[in-house]
C-alpha positions in Angstrom: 6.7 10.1 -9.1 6.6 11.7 -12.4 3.3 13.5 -13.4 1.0 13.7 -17.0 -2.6 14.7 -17.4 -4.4 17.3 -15.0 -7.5 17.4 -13.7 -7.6 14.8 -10.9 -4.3 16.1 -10.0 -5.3 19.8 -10.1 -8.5 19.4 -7.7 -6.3 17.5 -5.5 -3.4 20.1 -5.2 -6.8 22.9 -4.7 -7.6 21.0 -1.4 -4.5 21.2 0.3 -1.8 23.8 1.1 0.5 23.5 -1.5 3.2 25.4 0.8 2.7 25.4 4.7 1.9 28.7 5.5 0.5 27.8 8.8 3.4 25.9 9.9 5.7 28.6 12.7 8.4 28.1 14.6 7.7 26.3 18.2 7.3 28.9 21.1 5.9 26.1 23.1 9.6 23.9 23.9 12.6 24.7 25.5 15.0 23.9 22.6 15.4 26.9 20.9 12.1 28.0 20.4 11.9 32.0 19.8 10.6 33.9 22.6 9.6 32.7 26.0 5.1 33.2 25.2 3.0 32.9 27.8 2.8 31.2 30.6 0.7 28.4 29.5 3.2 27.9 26.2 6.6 28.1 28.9 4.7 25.3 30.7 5.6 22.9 27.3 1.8 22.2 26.7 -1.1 22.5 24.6 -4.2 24.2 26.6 -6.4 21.7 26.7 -6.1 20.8 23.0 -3.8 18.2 22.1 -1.6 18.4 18.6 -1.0 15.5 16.4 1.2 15.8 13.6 1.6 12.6 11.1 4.4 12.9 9.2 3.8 11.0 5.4 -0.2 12.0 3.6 0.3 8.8 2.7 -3.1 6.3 2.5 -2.1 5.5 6.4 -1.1 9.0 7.3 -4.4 10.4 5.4 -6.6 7.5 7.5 -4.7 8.4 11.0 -5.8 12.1 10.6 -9.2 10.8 9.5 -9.7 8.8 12.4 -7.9 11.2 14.6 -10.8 13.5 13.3 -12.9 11.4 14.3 -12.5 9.2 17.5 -16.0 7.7 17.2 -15.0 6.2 13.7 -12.1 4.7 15.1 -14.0 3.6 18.4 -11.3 4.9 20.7 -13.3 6.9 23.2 -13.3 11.2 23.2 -10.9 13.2 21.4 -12.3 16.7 22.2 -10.8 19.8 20.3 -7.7 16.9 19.4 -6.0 19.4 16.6 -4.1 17.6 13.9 -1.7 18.4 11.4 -0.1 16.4 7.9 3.2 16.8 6.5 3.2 15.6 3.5 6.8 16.3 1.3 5.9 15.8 -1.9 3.6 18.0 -4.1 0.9 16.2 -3.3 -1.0 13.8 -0.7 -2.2 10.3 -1.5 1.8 8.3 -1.9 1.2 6.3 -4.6 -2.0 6.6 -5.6 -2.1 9.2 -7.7 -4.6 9.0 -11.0 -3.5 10.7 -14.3 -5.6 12.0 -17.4 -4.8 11.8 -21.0 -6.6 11.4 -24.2 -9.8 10.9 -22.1 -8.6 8.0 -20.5 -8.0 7.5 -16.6 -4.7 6.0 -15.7 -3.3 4.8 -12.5 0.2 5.9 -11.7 -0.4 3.8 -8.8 -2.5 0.7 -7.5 -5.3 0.2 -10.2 -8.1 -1.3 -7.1 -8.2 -2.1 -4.0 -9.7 -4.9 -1.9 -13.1 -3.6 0.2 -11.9 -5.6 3.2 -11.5 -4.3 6.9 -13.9 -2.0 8.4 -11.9 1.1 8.4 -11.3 0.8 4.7 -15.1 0.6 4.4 -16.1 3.4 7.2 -13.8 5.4 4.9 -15.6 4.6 1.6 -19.0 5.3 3.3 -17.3 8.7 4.8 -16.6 9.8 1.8 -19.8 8.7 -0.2 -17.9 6.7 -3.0 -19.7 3.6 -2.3 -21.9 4.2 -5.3 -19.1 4.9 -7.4 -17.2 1.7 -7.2 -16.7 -0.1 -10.0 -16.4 -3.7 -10.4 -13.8 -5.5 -13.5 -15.3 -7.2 -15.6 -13.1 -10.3 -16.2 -10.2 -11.7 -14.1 -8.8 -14.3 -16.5 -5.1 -14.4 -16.6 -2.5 -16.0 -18.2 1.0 -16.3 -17.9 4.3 -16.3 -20.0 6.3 -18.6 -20.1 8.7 -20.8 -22.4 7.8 -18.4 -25.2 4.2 -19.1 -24.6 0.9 -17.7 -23.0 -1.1 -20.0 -21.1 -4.3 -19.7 -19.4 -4.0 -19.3 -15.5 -6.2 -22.1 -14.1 -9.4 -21.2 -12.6 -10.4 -22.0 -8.9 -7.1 -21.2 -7.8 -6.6 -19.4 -3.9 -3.6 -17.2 -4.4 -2.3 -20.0 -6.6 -2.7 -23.1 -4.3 -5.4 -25.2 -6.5 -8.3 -25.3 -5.4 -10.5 -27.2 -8.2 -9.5 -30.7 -9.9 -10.4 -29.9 -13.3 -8.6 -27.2 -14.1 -5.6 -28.4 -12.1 -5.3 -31.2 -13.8 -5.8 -29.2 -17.5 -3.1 -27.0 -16.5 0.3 -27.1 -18.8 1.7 -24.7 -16.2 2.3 -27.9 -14.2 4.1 -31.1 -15.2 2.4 -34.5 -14.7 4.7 -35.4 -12.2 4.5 -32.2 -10.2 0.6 -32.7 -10.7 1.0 -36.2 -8.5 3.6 -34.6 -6.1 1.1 -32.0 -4.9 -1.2 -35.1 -3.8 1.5 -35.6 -1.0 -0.4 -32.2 0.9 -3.2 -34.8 1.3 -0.9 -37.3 3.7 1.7 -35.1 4.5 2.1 -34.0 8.6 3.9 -31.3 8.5 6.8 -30.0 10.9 5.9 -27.5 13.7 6.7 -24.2 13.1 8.9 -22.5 16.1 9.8 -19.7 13.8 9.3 -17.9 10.6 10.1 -19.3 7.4 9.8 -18.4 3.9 6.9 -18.9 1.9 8.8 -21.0 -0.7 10.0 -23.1 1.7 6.9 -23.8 2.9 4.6 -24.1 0.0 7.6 -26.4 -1.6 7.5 -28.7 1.5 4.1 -29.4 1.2 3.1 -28.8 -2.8 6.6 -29.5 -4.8 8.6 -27.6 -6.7 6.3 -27.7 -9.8 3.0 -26.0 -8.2 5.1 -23.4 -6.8 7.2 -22.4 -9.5 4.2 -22.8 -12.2 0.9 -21.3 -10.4 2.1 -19.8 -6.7 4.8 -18.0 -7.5 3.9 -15.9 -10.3 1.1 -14.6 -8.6 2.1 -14.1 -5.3 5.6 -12.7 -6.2 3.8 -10.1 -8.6 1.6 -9.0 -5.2 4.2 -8.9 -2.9 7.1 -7.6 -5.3 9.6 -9.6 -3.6 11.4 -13.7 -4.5 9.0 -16.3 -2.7 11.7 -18.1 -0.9 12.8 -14.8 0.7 9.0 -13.7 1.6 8.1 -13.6 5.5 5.6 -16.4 5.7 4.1 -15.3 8.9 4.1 -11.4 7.8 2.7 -11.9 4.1 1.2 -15.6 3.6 -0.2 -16.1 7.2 -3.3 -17.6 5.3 -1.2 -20.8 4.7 -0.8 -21.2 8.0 -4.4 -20.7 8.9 -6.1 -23.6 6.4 -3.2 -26.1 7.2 -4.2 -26.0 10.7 -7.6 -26.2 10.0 -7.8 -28.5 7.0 -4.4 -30.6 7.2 -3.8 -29.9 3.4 -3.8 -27.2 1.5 -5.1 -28.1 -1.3 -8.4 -28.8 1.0 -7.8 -25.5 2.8 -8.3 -24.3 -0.9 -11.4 -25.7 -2.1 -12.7 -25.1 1.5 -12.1 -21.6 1.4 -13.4 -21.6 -2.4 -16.4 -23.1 -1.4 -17.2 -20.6 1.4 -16.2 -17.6 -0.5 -18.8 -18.4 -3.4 -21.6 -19.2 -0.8 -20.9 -16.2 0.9 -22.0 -14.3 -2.3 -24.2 -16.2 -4.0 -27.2 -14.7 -2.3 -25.9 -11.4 -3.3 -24.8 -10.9 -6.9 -23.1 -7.3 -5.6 -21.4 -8.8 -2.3 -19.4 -11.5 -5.2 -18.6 -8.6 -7.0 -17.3 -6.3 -4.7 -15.5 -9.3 -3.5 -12.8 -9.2 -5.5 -10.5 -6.2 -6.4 -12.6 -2.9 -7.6 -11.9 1.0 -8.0 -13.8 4.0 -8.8 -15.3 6.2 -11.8 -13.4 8.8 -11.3 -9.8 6.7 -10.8 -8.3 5.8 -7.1 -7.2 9.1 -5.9 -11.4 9.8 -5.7 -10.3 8.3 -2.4 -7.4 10.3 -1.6 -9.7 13.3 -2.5 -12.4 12.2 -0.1 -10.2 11.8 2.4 -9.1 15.0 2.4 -11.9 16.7 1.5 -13.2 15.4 5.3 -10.5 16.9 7.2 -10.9 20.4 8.0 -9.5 23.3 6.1 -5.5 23.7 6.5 -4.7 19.7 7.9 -3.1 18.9 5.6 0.5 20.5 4.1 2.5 19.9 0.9 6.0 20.4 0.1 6.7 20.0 3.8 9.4 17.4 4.5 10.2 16.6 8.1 14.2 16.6 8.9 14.2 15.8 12.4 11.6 15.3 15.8 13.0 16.2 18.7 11.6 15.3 22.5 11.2 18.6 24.6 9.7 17.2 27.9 6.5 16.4 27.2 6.3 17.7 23.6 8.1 16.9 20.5 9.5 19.7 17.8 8.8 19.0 14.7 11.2 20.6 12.2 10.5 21.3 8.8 12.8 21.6 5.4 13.4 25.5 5.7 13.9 25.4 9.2 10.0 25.8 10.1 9.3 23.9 13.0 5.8 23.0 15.2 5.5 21.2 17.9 3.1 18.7 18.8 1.7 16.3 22.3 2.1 13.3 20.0 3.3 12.4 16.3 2.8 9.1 14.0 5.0 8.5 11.6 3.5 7.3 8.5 6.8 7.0 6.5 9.1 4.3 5.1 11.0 2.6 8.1 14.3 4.1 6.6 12.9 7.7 6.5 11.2 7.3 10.3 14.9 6.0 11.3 16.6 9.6 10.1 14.0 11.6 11.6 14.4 10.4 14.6 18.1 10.4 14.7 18.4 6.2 15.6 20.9 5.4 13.2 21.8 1.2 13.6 19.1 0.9 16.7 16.5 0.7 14.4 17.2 -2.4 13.6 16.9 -4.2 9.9 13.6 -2.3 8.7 15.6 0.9 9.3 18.8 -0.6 6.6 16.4 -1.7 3.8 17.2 -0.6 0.9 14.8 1.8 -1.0 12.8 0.0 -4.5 11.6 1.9 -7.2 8.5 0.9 -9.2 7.7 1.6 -12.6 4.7 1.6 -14.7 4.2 2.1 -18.5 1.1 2.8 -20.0 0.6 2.5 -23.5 -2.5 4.1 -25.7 -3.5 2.2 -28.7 -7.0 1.8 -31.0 -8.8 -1.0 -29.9 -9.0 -2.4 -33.4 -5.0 -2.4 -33.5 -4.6 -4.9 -30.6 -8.0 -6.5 -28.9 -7.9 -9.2 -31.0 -4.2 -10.5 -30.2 -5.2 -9.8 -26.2 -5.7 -13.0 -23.9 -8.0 -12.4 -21.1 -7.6 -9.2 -18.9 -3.2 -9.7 -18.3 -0.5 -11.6 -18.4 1.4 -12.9 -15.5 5.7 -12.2 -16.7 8.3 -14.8 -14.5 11.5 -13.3 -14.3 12.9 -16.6 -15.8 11.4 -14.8 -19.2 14.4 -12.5 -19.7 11.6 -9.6 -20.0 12.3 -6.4 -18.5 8.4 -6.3 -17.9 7.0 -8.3 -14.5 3.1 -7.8 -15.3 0.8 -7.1 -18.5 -2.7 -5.5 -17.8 -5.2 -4.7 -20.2 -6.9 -1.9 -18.5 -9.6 -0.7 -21.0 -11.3 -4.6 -21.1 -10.7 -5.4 -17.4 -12.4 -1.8 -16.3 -14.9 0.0 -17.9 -14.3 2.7 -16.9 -11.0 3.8 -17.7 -11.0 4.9 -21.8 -13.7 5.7 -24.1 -14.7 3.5 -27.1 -11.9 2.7 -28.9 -9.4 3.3 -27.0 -6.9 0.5 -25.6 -4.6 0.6 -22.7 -2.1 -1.5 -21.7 -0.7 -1.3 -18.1 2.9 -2.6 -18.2 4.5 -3.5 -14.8 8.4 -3.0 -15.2 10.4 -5.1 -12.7 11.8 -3.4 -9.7 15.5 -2.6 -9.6 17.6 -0.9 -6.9 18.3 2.2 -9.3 17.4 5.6 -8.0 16.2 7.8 -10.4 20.0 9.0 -11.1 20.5 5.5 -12.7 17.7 4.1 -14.3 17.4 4.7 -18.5 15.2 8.0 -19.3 11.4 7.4 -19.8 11.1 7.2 -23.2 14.0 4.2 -23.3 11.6 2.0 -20.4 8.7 3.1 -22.7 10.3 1.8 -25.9 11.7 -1.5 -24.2 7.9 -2.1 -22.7 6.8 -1.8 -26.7 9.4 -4.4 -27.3 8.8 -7.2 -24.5 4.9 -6.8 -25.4 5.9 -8.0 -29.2 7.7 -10.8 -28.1 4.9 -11.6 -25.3 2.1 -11.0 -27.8 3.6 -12.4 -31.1 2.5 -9.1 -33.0 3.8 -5.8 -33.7 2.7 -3.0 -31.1 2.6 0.7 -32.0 1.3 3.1 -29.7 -0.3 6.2 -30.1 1.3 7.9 -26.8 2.4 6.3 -23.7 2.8 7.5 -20.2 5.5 6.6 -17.7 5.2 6.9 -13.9 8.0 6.1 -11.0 7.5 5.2 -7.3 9.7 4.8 -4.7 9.2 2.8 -1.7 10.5 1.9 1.2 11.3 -1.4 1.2 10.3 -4.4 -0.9 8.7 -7.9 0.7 8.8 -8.5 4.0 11.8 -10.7 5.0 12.0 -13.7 6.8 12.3 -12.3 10.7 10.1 -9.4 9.4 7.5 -9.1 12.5 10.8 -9.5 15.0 12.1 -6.4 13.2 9.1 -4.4 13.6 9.0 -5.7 16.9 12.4 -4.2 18.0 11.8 -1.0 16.1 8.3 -0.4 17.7 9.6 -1.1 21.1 12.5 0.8 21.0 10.6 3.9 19.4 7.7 3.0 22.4 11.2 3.5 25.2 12.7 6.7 23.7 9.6 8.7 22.2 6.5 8.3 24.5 3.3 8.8 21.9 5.5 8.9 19.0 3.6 6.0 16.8 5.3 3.9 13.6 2.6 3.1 10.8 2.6 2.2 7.2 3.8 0.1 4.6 7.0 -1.2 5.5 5.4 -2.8 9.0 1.9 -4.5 8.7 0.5 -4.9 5.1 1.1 -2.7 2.0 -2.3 -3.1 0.9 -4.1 0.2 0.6 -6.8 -1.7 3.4 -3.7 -2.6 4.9 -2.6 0.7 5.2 -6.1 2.2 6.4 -6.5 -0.2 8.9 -2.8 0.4 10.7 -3.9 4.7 10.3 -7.1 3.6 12.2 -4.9 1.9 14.4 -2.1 4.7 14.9 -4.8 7.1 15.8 -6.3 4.9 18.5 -3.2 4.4 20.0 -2.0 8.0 19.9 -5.7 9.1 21.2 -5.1 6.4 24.5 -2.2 7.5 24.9 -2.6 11.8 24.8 -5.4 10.4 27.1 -3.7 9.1 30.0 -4.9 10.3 33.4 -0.9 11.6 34.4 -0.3 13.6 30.6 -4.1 14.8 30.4 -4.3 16.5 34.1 -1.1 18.1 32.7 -3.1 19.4 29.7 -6.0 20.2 32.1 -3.6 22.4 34.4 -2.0 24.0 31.3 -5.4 24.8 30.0 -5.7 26.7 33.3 -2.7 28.9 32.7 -3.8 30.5 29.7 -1.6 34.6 30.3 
């Protein structure tokens, strides 16, 4: 990911180990390791103090060694003197979420918010005392591009399935015909489900083509970066699933769950708030800073990639770029499925997840004056089909959507460019993605646009939606990495959720299950008895 600004970054880069200085080569294996050590190290075991090593300081690598760190968080029993390291390969931990200053402003090189759902997203806010620094948006309205026009996103919507007459009916984003073929969700029975299918496929079934294309999926394509009739509807839209059983329609699954969501907060003006998508005052990576900040000194490593782990009885080695190498009772692997699939040497076993192909994302902010542009701006963003021949998926206005982000008179507009499969080799140089963002907000906006500076940031990830089949993959690859690598544990993004809450909630998970497992009566009297061997 490219890099701008400082501060945020530098305080960041101060709390870790920006080389790994701690990081030796195993004494404690029988594959090469250099010397023969002590009895207790010849015996292929920890004394009585268990090693974790997560590979990726990702959001779900920096929540496994949190909750690794502590056991009582993650309600998954003791975890007494349970030592843990982070290998992290890039200059710094946090993935994606990385927060950039220029000008004064705050900018996001990553996710913008987060949702405050799942409790070990929230144990982590309270851990790292940011729950008085969250900050809330202050509009949501959207619109969406389309035609050669802007239109206003209707209101009452749950992730785009209508959930209010009115506004439905108001909509231009819909025809008058589709408008009376959505009616059919009221009578329709629908088919049982013996598989997965793809959200398209589904949504079209029951709400026509017309609702789909015009209010689903611009929304939920822009969230899942991926073609709705290729999305996993049991691994990303389960939701649909869940108010059709319960409601026999959608569209009163919708207003049902509307209805509940705004009596849940009505008796709490903060709880509506917080509701929806917030961040922080001092950008997202405050979180990636707190997290760290609560592990102890040295955890976590930088510039460390992992090449290879390699079973050694009942240890794994761990080797590092530069031919380091550590070993360690149990590792989780909080990388893209394609990287955890070289480490551990699986080639074709690893199933589909393992063949995805890597996607790049790319942002574009752009600094203007306030005066120049506010008055042309509708709502808080604009919603960009790919049908729109624009290079540019997304539009946000970040300065009136959070108030926290630039000082008076300061715009800046967050451009989303749409994912390609071009490695960084390939894709045009910044200032010619900067120059054709400039040029699809013109035609978007009607006006010209000239910024003052902009600011251009790249991420690569693993994989983009979740296919059809998508939880069989992970299936197969978690069982087959559950058969050849005891207490070796998949987690992140390319399994179960790329939400940042997502994310936290599978490094809670990770950490549970690698804490069960170091603590099995047969591998912990091993532990004891090599405890007891100390030279």
């Amino acid at each position: 990911m490219s890099r701008g600004g400082g501060g945020i970054g530098r305080r960041l880069r101060a709390a870790t180990h920006a080389k790994h200085p701690s990081i030796v080569h195993c004494r404690a294996c029988r594959c090469g390791g250099r010397g023969a050590g002590s009895r207790r190290e010849r015996s292929g075991l920890s004394a009585g103090c268990p090693h974790v090593v997560v590979v990726g300081g990702g959001a779900t690598g920096l929540a496994a060694a949190f909750y690794l760190q502590h056991p009582d968080a993650a309600a998954s029993g003791r975890a007494d003197g349970l030592r843990v390291t982070v290998l992290e390969a890039a200059a710094h931990p946090g993935g994606s979420v990385q927060t950039l200053e220029r000008r004064g402003c705050v900018i996001e090189a990553g996710p913008d918010s987060l949702l405050l759902r799942g409790e070990a997203l929230r144990s982590l806010v309270r851990a790292t005392d940011l729950a008085g620094r969250i900050v809330a948006p202050r509009s949501l309205s959207t619109y969406v591009y389309r035609s050669g026009k802007l239109h206003r996103f209707p209101a009452g919507t749950v992730l785009g399935v209508p959930a209010r007459v009115l506004p439905f009916l108001r909509t231009r984003l819909v025809s008058p015909a589709g408008k009376l073929r959505a009616l059919w969700d009221f009578l329709r029975r629908d088919v049982q489900m013996t598989g997965d299918e793809a959200v398209g496929t589904f949504l079209r079934r029951r709400l026509g083509d017309a609702v789909v294309d015009g209010l689903v999926a611009p929304l939920l394509e822009e969230i899942h970066n991926g073609d709705i009739d290729r999305m996993s509807l049991l691994a990303t839209s389960p939701f649909f699933l869940k108010v059709r059983g319960a409601h026999r329609s959608l569209l009163f699954g919708a207003r049902a769950t509307l209805a509940a969501r705004l009596g849940a907060g009505g008796a709490d003006e903060d709880a509506t708030r917080r509701a929806g998508p917030v961040s922080f005052a001092a950008g997202m990576q405050s979180l990636i800073e707190g997290i760290v900040a609560q592990l102890p000194s040295g955890t976590v490593h930088t510039h460390a990639a992992v090449q290879a782990i390699t079973r050694c009885g009942d240890q794994y080695q761990v080797t590092v770029a530069g031919g380091a190498a550590i070993h360690a009772d149990a590792v989780i692997l909080a990388v893209p499925a394609p990287g955890a699939r070289a480490i551990l040497g699986l080639a074709e076993d690893f199933g589909p997840l393992g063949q995805a192909s890597p996607r790049h994302t790319t942002l574009v902010t752009l600094g203007l004056r306030t005066d120049e542009i506010d008055p042309w701006l509708p709502g808080t963003g604009v919603l960009v089909p790919p049908t729109s021949g624009c290079t540019l998926s997304a539009c946000s206005w970040s300065h009136l959507k959070w108030p926290h982000v630039a000082p008076p008179g300061q715009a800046l507009l967050r451009c989303y460019v749409r994912d390609t499969d071009e490695g960084p080799t390939l894709r045009p140089p910044d200032d010619v993605i900067a120059e054709r963002a400039r040029q699809d907000l013109e035609r978007i906006l009607g006006i010209r646009v000239n910024p003052e500076f902009h600011v251009v940031t790249h991420c690569a990830r693993g994989i983009s939606s979740y296919a059809v089949g998508h939880l069989a993959d992970v299936r197969q690859a978690r069982s087959l990495v559950a058969a050849r690598y005891p207490r070796v544990v998949l987690a992140g993004a390319s399994y179960a959720g790329v939400a940042i809450p997502d994310c936290v909630e599978q490094g809670r998970t990770a950490a549970r299950q690698a804490i069960a497992e170091l603590e099995s009566p047969g591998l912990a009297a091993r532990h004891a008895a090599a405890g007891a061997c100390v030279a």
